[in-house]
C-alpha positions as CSV (number, residue, x, y, z in Angstrom):
1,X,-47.3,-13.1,45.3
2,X,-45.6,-13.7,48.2
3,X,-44.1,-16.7,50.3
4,X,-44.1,-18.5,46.8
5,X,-41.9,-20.8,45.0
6,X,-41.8,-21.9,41.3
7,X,-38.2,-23.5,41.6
8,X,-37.1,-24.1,44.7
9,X,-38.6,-26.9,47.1
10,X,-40.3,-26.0,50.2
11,X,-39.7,-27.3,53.8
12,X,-41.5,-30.5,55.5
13,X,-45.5,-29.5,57.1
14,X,-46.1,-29.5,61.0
15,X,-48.4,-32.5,60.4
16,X,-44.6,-34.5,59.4
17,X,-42.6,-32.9,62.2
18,X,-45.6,-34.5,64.6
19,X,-45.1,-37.3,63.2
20,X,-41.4,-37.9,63.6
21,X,-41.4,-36.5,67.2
22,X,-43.3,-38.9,68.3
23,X,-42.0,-41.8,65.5
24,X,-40.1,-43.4,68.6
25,X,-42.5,-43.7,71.5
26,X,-44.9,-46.7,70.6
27,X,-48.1,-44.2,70.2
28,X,-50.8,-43.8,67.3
29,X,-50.2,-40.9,65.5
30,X,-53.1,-39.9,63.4
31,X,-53.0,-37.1,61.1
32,X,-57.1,-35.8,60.2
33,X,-56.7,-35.9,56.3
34,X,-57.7,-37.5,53.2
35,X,-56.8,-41.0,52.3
36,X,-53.4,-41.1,50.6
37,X,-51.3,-38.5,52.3
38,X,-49.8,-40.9,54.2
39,X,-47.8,-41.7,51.6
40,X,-45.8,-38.2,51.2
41,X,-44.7,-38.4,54.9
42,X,-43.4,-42.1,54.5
43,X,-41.6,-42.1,51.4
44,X,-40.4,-38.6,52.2
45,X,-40.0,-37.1,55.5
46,X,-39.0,-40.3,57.4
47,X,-35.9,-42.5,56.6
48,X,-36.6,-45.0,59.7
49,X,-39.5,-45.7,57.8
50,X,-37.6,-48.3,56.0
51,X,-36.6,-49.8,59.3
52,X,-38.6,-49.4,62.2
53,X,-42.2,-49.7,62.5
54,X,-44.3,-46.9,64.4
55,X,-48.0,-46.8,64.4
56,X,-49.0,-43.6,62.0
57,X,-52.1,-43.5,60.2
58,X,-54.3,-40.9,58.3
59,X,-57.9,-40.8,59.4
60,X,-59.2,-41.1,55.9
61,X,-61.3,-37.5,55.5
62,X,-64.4,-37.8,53.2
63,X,-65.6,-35.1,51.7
64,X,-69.1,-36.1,53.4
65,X,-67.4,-36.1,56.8
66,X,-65.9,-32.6,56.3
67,X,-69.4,-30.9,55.2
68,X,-71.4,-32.9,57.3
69,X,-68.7,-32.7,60.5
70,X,-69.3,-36.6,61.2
71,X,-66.8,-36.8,63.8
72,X,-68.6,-40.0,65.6
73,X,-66.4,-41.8,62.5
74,X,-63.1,-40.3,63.5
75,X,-63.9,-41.4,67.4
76,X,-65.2,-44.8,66.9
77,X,-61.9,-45.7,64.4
78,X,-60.2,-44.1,66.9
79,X,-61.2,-46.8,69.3
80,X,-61.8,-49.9,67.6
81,X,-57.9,-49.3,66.6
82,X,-56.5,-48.6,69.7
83,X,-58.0,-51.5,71.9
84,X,-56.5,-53.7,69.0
85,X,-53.1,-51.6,68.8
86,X,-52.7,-50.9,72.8
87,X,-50.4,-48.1,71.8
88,X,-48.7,-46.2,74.9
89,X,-50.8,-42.9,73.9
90,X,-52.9,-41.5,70.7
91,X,-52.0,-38.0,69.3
92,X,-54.3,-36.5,66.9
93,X,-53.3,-33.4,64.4
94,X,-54.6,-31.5,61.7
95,X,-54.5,-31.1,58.4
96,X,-55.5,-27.5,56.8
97,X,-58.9,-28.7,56.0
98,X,-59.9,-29.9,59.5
99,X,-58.2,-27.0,60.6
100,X,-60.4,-24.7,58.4
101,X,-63.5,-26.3,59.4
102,X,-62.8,-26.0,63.7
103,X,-62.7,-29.8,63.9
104,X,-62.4,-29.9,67.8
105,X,-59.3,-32.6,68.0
106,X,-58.9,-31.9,71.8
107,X,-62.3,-32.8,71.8
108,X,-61.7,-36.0,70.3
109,X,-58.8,-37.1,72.2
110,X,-60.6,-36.8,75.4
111,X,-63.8,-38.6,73.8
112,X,-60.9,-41.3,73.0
113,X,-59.7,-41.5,76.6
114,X,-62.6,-42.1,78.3
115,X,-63.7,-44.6,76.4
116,X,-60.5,-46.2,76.1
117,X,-58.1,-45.2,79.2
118,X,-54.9,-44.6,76.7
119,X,-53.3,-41.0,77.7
120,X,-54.9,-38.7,74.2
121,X,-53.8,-35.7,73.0
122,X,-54.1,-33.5,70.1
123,X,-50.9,-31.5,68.5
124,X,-51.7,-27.9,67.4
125,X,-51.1,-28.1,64.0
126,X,-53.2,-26.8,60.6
127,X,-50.4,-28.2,57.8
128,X,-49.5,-24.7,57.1
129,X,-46.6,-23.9,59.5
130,X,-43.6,-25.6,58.6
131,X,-42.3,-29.3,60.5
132,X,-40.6,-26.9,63.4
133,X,-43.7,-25.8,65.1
134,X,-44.9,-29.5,64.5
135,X,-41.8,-30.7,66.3
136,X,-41.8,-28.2,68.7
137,X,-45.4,-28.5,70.0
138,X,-45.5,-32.7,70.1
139,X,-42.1,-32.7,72.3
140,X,-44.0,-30.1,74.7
141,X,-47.7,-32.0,74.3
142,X,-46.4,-35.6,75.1
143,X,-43.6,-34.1,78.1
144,X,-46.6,-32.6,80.1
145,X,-48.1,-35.7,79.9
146,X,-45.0,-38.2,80.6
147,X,-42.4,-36.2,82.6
148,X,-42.1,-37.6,85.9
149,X,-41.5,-35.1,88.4
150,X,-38.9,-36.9,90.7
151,X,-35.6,-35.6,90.6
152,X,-34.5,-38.0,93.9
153,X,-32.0,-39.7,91.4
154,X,-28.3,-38.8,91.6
155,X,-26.1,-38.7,89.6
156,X,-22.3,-37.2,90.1
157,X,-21.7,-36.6,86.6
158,X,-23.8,-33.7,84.9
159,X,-26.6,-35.2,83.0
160,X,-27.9,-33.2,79.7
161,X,-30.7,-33.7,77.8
162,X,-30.2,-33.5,74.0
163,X,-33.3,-31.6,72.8
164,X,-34.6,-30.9,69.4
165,X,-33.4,-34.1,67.7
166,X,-35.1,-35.9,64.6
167,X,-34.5,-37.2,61.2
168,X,-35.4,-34.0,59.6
169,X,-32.7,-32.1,60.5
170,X,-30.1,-35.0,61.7
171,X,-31.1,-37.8,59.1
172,X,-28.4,-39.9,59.8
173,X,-27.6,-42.2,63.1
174,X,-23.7,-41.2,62.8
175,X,-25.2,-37.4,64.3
176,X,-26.4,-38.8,67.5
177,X,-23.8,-41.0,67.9
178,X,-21.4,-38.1,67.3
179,X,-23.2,-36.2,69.8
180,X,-23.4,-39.0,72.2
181,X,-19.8,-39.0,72.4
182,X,-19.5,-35.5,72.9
183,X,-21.5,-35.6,76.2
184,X,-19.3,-38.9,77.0
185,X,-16.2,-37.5,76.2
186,X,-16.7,-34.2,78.0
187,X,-17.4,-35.9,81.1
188,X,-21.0,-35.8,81.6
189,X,-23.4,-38.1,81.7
190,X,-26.6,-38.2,78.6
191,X,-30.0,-38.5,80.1
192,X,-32.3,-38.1,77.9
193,X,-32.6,-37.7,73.9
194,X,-35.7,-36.6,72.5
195,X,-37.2,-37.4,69.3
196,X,-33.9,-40.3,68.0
197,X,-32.8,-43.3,69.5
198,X,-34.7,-42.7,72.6
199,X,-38.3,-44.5,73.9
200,X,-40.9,-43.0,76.6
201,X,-38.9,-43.8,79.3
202,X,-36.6,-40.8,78.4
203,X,-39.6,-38.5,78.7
204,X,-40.3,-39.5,81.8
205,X,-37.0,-38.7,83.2
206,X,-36.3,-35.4,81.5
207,X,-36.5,-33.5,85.1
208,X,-33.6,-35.5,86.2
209,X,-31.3,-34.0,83.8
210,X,-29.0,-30.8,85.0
211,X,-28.9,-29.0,81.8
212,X,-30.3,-28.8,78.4
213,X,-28.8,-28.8,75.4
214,X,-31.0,-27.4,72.3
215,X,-29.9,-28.9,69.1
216,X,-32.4,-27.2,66.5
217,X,-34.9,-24.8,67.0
218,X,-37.8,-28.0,67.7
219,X,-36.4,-28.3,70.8
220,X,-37.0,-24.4,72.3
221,X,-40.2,-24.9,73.4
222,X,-39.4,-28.1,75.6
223,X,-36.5,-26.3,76.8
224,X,-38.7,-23.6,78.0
225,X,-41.3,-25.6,79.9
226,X,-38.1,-27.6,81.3
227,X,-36.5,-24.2,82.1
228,X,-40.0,-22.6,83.5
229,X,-41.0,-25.5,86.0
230,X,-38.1,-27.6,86.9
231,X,-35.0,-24.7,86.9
232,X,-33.1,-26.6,84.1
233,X,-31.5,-24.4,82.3
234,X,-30.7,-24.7,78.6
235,X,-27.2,-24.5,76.4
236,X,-28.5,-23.2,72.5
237,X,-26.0,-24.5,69.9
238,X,-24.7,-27.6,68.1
239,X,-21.0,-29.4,69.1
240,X,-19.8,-28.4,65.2
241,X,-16.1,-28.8,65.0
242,X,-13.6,-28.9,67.7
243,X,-13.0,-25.5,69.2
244,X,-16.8,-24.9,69.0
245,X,-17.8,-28.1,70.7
246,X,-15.6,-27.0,73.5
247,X,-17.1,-23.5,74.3
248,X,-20.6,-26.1,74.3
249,X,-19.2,-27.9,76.6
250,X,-17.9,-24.8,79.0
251,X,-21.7,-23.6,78.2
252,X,-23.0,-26.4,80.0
253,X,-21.1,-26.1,83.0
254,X,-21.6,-22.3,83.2
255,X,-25.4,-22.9,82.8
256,X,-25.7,-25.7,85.2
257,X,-24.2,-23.7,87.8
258,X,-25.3,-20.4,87.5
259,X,-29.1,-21.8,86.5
260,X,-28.9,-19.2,83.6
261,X,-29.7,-20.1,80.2
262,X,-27.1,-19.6,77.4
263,X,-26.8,-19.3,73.6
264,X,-23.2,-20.6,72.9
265,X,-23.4,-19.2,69.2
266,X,-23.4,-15.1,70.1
267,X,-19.9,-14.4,70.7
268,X,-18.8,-16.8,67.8
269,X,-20.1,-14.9,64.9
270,X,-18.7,-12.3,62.8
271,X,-20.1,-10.9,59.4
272,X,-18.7,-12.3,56.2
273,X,-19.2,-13.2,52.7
274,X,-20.3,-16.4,52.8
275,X,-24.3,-17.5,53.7
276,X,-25.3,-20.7,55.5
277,X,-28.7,-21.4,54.3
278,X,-31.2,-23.3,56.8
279,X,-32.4,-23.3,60.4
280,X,-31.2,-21.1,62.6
281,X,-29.5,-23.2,65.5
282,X,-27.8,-25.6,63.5
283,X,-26.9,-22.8,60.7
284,X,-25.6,-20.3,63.0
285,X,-23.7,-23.2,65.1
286,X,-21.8,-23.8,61.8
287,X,-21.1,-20.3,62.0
288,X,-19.5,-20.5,64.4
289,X,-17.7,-23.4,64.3
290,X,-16.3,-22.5,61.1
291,X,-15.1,-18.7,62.7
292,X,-13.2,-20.7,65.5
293,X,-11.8,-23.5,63.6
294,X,-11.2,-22.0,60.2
295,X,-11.2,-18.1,60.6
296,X,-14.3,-17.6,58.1
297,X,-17.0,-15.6,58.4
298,X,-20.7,-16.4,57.9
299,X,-23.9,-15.3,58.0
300,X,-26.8,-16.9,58.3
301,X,-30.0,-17.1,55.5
302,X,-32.7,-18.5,58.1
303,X,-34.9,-20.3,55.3
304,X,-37.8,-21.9,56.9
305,X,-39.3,-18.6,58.5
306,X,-39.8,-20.6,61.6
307,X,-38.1,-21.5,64.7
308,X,-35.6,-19.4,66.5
309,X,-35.0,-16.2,65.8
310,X,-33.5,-14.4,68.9
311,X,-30.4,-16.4,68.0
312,X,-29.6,-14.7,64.5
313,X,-27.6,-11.5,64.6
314,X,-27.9,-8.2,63.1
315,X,-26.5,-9.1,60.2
316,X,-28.3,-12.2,59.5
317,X,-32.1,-12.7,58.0
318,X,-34.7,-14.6,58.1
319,X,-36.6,-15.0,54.5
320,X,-38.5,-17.9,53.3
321,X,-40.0,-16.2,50.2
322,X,-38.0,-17.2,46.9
323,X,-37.6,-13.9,45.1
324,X,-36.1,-12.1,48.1
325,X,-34.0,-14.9,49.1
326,X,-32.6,-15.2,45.2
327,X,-31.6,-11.3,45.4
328,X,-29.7,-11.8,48.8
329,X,-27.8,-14.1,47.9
330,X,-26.0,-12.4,45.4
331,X,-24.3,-10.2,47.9
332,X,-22.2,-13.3,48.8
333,X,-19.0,-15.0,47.2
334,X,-20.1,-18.6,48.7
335,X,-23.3,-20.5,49.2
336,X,-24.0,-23.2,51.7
337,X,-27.2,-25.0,52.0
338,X,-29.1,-28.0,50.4
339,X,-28.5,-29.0,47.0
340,X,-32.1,-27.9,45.8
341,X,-31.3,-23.9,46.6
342,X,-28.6,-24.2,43.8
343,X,-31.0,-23.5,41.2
344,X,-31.1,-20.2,42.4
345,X,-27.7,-19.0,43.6
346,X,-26.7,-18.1,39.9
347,X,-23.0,-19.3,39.3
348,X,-21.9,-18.9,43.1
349,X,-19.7,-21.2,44.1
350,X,-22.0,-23.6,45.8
351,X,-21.2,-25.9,48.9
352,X,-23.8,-28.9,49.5
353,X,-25.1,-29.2,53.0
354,X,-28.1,-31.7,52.3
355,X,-31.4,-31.1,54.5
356,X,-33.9,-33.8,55.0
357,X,-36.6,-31.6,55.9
358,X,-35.8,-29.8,53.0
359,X,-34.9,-32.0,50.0
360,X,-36.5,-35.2,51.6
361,X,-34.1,-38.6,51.2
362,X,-32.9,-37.2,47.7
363,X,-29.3,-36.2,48.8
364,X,-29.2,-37.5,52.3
365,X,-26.2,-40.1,51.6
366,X,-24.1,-37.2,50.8
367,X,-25.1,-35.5,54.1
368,X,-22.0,-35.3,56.3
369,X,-21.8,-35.6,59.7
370,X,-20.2,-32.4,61.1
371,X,-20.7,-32.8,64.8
372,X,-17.5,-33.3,67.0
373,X,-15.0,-33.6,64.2
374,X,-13.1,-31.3,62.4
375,X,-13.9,-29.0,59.3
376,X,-10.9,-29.4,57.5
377,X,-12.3,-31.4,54.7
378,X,-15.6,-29.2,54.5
């Protein structure tokens, strides 16, 4: 049986990477599922949990409501909670049993509006695709209906917006604040950072920016849009190390004058005998970074079997299924990924790059912070 796994752990739902996209913003996020689940996403896929409040709820799914498709229930919770609430906007998504059933969210949300003037949406999700398309589709859902389009602000510095940013690949502060400084220190001026540290003013001013710079494969999509109807283009890579985060930052220039978009990891990669397990961005970044700064090669073990795959070479792959993935990696000499693929990498020698999305809040304290700093100690 395929796309199965008896030992190793398996990566965070879209219905979670909806949820911390939009943790930030001072929406309602409600997730269409049974009472309960809540609890998963809270305790697992969300360390600001513990310190800043957002308003996320679970509808609360009967099994009466599913065979019966009461959605009258969904609507009028919908509103009695939101005129109390006043959130800035309500986004609905799916679990796989609305999903299965055609429960019309978009239907919903404008039902919602109407009645209550907040800006409604619904993310398309079905709890079967992995947090990356849920990430990827809220930043693009709540741009188109935030982004202001006036660019008459000037700036004289070139302004970037970091894309593709949330806990569940960059669990700790000390990565935004790492990559914060990267923009400062190279000169250029941060205007927007979606999905951490940021608020709904940010979205607003994403056409403003000169340049994007895609952190993990959640932010594609929004670079896209930004790309295809304001002429932003887009820089695809993450400031690892020194000499990589310098060809980033020659990337950015390039791409904000030329208008062409650029992936800063292909002419960085060589193969090797060592695999870097995880998304593709941020894996084949480290790639990268390690090529330039220590003179080893990697290849890349995509592992969620979503996101970005144009940016993975020949000699790279893209598996999610356990049995395949435990026969590739015994081609190589040394393993890096999350703590929880150990199990299955034999007696390897084994480097641990912890991933929230991955292992949830289990290893995150050992998670180092990688970005703008150099790789001697890793």
């Amino acid at each position: 049986m395929n796309q199965t796994a008896r030992i190793i752990s398996i990566y965070a739902a879209d219905t979670s990477g909806v949820c911390s996209a939009l943790y930030e913003y001072g929406g309602m996020t409600v997730i269409h599922d049974a009472s309960g689940c809540n609890s998963t996403y809270t305790t697992h896929d969300e360390p600001r949990w513990y310190d800043k409040k957002s308003m996320m709820f679970i509808s609360g799914l009967t099994e009466k409501d599913a065979v019966m498709g009461n959605d009258d229930r969904l609507i009028n919770d919908l509103i009695i909670t939101a005129n109390e609430l006043k959130p800035a906007f309500i986004a609905l998504c799916a679990s796989p049993l609305p999903a299965m059933i055609g429960t019309d969210l978009e239907a919903i949300a404008y039902a919602v509006e109407s009645e209550t003037g907040i800006p409604s949406f619904a993310v398309k999700t079905n709890g079967m695709n992995s947090y990356i398309y849920g990430v990827a589709n809220a930043f693009l859902d709540i741009a188109k209906r935030f982004i202001k389009d006036d660019t008459t602000d000037k700036s004289d510095s070139l302004r970037v917006n970091l894309l593709g940013m949330t806990p569940l690949d960059f669990p700790k502060k000390e990565s935004y604040l790492s990559l914060v400084k990267f923009i400062k220190d190279a000169g250029f001026e941060s205007n927007a950072c979606v999905g951490m540290e940021t608020s709904l003013s940010e979205i607003e001013s994403l056409a403003n920016a000169d340049v994007n710079l895609i952190v993990s494969s959640s932010g594609k999509l929004l670079a896209d849009y930004l790309y295809d109807e304001y002429n932003i283009p887009y820089v695809k890579g993450v400031p690892y190390g020194i000499g990589f985060a310098e060809k980033i930052k020659e990337a950015l220039v390039t791409a904000s004058e030329t208008k062409e978009n650029i992936d800063a990891t292909s002419d960085f990669r060589e193969e090797g005998n060592v695999a870097i397990l995880g998304e593709s961005v941020m894996s084949t970044s480290l790639a990268s970074a390690l090529l330039l700064d220590k003179g080893i090669k990697a290849n890349v073990l995509e592992t969620v079997g979503d996101g970005d795959f144009d940016i993975l070479k020949s000699f790279d792959m893209s598996c999610d299924d356990e049995k395949i993935l435990e026969n590739e990696l015994k081609k190589y000499d040394v393993i890096i990924g999350d703590p929880l693929f150990k199990p299955i990498c034999a007696d390897k020698k084994y480097i641990e790059l912890p991933h929230e999305a991955f292992s949830g809040r289990c290893f995150t304290k050992n998670a180092p912070n990688l970005i703008y700093t150099s790789l001697e100690d890793f």
